[in-house]
C-alpha positions in Angstrom: -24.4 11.6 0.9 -21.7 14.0 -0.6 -19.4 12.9 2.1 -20.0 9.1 0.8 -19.4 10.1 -2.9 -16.0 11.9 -1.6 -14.5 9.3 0.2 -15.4 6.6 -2.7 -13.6 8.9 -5.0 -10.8 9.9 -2.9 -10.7 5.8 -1.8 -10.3 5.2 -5.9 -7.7 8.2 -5.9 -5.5 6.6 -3.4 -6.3 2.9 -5.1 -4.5 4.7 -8.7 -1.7 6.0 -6.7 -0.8 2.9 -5.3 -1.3 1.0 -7.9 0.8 3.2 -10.0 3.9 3.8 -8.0 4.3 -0.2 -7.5 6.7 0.5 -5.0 5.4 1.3 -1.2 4.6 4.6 -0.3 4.6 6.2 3.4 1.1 7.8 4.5 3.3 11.1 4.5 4.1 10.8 0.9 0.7 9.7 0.2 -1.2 12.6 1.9 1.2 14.8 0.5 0.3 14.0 -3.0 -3.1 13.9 -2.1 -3.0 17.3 -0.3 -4.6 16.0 2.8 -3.7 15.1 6.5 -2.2 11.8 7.5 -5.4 10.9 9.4 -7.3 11.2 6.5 -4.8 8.5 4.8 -5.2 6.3 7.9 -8.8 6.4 7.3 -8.6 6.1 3.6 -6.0 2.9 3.9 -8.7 1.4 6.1 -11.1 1.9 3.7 -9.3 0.4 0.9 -7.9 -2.4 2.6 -12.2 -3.5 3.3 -12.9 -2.6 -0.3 -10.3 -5.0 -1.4 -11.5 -7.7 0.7 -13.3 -10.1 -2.1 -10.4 -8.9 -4.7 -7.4 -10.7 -6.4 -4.7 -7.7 -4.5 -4.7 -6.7 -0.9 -2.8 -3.8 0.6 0.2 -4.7 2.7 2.3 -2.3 4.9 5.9 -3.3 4.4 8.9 -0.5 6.3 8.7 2.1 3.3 5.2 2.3 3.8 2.1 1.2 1.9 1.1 -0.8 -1.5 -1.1 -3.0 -3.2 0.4 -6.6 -4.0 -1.1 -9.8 -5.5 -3.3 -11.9 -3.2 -0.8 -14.9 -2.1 -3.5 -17.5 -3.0 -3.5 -16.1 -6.8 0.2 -15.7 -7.1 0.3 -19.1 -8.6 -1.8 -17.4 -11.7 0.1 -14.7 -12.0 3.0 -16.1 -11.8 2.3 -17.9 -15.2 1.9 -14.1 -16.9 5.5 -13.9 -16.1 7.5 -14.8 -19.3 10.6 -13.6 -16.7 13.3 -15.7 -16.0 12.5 -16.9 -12.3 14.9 -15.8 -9.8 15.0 -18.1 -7.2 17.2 -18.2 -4.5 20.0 -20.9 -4.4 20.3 -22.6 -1.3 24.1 -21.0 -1.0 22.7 -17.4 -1.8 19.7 -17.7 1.1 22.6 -19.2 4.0 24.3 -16.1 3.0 21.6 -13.9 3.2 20.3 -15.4 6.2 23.7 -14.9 7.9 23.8 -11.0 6.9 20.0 -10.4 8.3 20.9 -12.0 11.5 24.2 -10.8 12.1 24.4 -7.1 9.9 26.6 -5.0 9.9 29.3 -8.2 8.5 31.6 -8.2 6.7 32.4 -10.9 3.5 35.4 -12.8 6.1 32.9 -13.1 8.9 30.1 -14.7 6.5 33.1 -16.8 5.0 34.1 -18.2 8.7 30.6 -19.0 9.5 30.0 -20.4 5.8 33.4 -22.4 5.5 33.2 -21.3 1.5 34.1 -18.4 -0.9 30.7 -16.3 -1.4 31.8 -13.6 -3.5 29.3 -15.0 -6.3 26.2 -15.0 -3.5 27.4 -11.2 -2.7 27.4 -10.4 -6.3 24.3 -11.7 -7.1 22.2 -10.7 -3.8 23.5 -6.9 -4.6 22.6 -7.1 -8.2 18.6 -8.3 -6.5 19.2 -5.5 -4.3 18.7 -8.0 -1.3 21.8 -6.6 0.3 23.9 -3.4 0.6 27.1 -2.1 1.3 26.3 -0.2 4.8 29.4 1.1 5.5 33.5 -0.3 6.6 34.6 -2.0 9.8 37.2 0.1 11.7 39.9 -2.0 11.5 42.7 -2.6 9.2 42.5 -2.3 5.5 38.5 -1.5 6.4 36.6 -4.3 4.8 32.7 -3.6 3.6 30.2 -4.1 6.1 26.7 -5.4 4.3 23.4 -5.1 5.6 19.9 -5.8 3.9 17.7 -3.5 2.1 14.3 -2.2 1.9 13.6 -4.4 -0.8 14.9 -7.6 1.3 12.4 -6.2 3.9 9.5 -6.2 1.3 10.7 -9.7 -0.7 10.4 -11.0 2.9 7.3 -9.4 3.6 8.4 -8.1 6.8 7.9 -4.3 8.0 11.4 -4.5 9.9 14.3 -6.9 11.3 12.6 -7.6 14.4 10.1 -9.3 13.0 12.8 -11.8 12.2 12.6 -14.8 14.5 14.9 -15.0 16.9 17.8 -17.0 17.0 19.5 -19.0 19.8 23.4 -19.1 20.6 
């Protein structure tokens, strides 16, 4: 019975860390911080996840690791909580983004040639939503900025890495 009481409270332990750090969290970090062994956190995940089976959040593994996020049936609700401005995508900022997920490393011309438009504005604004990065500079002359997505594109998307991406066809 003790070991049922322990994992409840080290179940609602991991629930408050999660919930707290908004952000995901890698089962390293989490045992860690919970001074315990990752299998422990594998176990304790698993537990969670059943727990929060009949609940208005689930717990999603994104590439940074773990964290609780709004059921996608009630996001419609929540949604109205927001007095936020809503940041949608324009249709000109998501061909740009598509175009750096599937082809990153690029760099601005490249997106430009494929584009047929100026997207310094998309660039601007998918950086300030930290949807894309600098990742580096081509080697070549005058060494434009390469831009690649970030982990925040990866969790927006709800995708643990590029691969799950779908593939495209040339």
């Amino acid at each position: 019975m003790e070991k049922s009481s322990k994992t409840i409270s080290e179940t609602a332990a991991l629930e408050a860390l999660l919930f707290v750090a908004g952000d995901p969290i890698s089962k390293e970090r989490i045992a860690e911080l919970m001074d315990t062994g990752i299998v422990e956190v594998s176990n304790l995940l698993r537990q969670l996840d059943k727990e929060l089976k009949d609940r208005g959040i689930v717990l999603r593994e994104t590439a940074a690791g773990w964290q609780l996020s709004t059921r996608p049936e009630y996001f419609d609700i929540v949604d109205k909580l927001s007095s936020t401005v809503n940041q949608k995508l324009s249709a000109a900022m998501m061909e740009t983004l598509s175009i750096i997920a599937f082809m990153q490393p690029v760099t601005r011309v490249e997106i430009e040639e494929i584009r047929g438009v100026n997207i310094d504005k998309a660039i601007a604004k998918l950086t300030e939503l930290d949807l894309i990065e600098e990742v580096g500079r081509k080697p070549v002359m005058g060494r434009p900025i390469l831009y690649g997505t970030t982990e925040s594109f990866l969790q927006a998307f709800g995708i643990k890495s590029l691969k799950e991406l779908p593939k495209i066809s040339n």
